[in-house]
C-alpha positions in Angstrom: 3.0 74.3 -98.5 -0.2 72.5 -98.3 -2.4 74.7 -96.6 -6.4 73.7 -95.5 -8.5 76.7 -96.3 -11.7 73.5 -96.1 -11.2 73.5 -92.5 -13.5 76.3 -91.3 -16.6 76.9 -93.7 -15.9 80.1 -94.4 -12.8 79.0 -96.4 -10.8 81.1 -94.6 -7.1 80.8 -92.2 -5.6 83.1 -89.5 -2.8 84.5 -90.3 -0.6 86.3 -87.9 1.7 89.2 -88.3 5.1 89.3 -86.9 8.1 91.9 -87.1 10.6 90.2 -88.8 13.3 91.8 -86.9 11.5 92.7 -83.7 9.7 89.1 -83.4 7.0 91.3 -82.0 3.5 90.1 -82.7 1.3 93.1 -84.2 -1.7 92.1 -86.1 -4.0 89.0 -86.9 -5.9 89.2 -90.0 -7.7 86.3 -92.1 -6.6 84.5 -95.8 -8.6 82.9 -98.4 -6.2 81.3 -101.1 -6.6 84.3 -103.2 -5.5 86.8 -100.4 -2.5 84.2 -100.2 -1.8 84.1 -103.8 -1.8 87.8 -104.0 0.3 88.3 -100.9 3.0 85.8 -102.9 2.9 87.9 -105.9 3.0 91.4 -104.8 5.2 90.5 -101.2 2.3 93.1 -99.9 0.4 91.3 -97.2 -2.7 91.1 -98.3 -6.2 89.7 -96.1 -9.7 88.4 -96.9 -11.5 91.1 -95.2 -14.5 89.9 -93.1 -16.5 93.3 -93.0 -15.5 94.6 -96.6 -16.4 90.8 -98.2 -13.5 91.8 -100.7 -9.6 91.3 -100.4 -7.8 94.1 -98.7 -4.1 94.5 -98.5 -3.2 96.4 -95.6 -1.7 99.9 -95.9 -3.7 100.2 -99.6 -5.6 103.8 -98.1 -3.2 104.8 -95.1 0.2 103.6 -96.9 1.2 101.8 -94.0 2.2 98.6 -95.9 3.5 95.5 -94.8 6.4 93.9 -96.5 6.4 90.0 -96.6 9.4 88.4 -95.4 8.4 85.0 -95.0 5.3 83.0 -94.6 5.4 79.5 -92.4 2.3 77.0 -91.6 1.4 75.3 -88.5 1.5 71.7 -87.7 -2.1 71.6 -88.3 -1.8 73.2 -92.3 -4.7 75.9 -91.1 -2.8 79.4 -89.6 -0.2 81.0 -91.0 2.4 83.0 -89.2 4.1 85.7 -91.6 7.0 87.7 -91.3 7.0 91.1 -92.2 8.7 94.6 -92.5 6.2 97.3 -91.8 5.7 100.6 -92.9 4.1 102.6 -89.8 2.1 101.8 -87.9 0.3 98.4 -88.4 -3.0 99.1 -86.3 -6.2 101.1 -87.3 -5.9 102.8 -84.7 -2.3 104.2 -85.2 -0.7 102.1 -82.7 2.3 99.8 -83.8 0.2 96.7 -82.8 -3.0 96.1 -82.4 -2.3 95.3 -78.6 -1.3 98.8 -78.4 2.0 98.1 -77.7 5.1 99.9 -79.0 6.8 97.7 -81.5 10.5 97.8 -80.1 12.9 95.5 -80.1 13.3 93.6 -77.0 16.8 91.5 -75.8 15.0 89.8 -72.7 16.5 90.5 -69.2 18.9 93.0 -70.7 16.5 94.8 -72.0 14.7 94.7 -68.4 18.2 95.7 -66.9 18.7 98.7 -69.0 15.3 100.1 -67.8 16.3 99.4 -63.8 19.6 100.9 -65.0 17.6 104.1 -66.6 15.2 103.9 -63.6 18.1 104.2 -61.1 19.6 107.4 -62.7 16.9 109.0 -63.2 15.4 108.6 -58.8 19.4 109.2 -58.2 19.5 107.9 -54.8 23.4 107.2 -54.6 23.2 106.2 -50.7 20.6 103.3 -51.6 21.6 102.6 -55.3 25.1 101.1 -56.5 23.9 102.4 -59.6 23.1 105.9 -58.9 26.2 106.0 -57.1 29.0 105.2 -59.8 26.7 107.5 -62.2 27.7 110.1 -59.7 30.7 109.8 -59.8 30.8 110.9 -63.3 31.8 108.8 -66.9 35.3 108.0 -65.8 34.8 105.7 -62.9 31.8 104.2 -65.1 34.7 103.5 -67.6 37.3 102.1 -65.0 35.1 100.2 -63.5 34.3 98.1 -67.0 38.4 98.0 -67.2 38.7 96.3 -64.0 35.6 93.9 -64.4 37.0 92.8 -68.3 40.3 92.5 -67.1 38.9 89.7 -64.1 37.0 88.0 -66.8 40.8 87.6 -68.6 41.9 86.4 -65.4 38.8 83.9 -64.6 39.3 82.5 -68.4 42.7 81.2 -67.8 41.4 79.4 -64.6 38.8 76.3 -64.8 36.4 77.9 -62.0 33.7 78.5 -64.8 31.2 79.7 -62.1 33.7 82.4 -60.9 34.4 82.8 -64.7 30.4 83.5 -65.5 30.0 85.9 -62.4 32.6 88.0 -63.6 31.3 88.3 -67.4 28.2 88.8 -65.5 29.8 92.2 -64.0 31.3 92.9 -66.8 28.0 92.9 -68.8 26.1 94.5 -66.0 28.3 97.6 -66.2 28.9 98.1 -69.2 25.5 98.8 -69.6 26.3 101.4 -67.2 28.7 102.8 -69.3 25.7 102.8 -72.6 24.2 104.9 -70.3 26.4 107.0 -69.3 27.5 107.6 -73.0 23.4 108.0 -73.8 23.5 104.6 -75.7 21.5 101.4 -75.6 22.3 98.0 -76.7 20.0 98.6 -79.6 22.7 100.7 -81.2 25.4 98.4 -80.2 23.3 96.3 -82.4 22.7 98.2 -85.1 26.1 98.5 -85.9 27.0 94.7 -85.8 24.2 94.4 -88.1 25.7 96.8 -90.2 28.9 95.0 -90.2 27.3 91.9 -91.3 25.5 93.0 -94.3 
């Protein structure tokens, strides 16, 4: 790793902080080589910082450390992007990022469906919401109704319609979230324990 600290006079490259195992985004900071050389050493991420003219590894007064992972350069050899596990908060401020967000882990559109899911229960309007309607009926019919959708997804694999065959699974996905719900689970601890499994 051939990195160009010459490029900006101040001898110094961004470097920006990402959750390992979110992929969240939560800091930028600046490296000289020996902020670098240090982070390598100690796997603490450690900056060049631009107001204190010294190096500064983050989380050295609050404790809120972060744990390198992995560090990759950009097609240009002058920003870094480095992986990290963090301890607390990363921000100044006390926030997770410095973008204020919450540093959660996100699985796209399913993630976005669990909310509408959550958001659907919670305004329980069962004559204008599907949703609100099976959660009404109570944990049972939740549970059938993932039977009967897992058992057409059997039935749509044996045949070579494979746009029949993805609407079902689609079904089948869609309310089985439903039933996470119902049970006062999210994906995220579907996840955790297949990550579990795997270690």
């Amino acid at each position: 790793m051939t990195i160009d600290f010459n490029k900006n006079k101040d001898g110094l490259v961004p470097a920006i902080i990402q959750d390992a195992k979110t992929k969240n985004v939560l800091m930028l900071g600046y490296m000289n080589s020996e902020a670098l050389k240090k982070t390598k050493e100690t796997g603490m991420v450690t900056f060049f910082s631009r107001t204190k003219k010294r190096l500064w590894t983050k989380g050295e007064e609050s404790g809120n450390v972060l744990k390198l992972v992995d560090i990759k350069l950009d097609c240009d050899n002058d920003a870094l992007l480095i992986a990290v596990n963090p301890k607390g908060p990363t921000c100044h401020k006390g926030t997770d990022t410095c973008w204020n967000e919450d540093n959660v882990q996100s699985y796209g559109f399913l993630s976005h469906l669990e909310q509408i899911i959550s958001s659907r229960v919670e305004n329980a309007d069962s004559n204008k919401s599907y949703v609100a309607s099976l959660f009404e009926k109570g944990i049972n019919k939740i549970a059938q109704k993932v039977g009967e959708e897992a058992v057409e997804v059997v039935i749509e694999a044996k045949d070579n319609n494979d746009d029949l065959f993805l609407n079902e699974s689609a079904d089948l996905l869609f309310h089985y979230l439903m039933l996470l719900k119902a049970k006062g689970f999210q994906l995220q601890d579907v996840v955790d324990v297949l990550e579990d499994r795997h270690k």
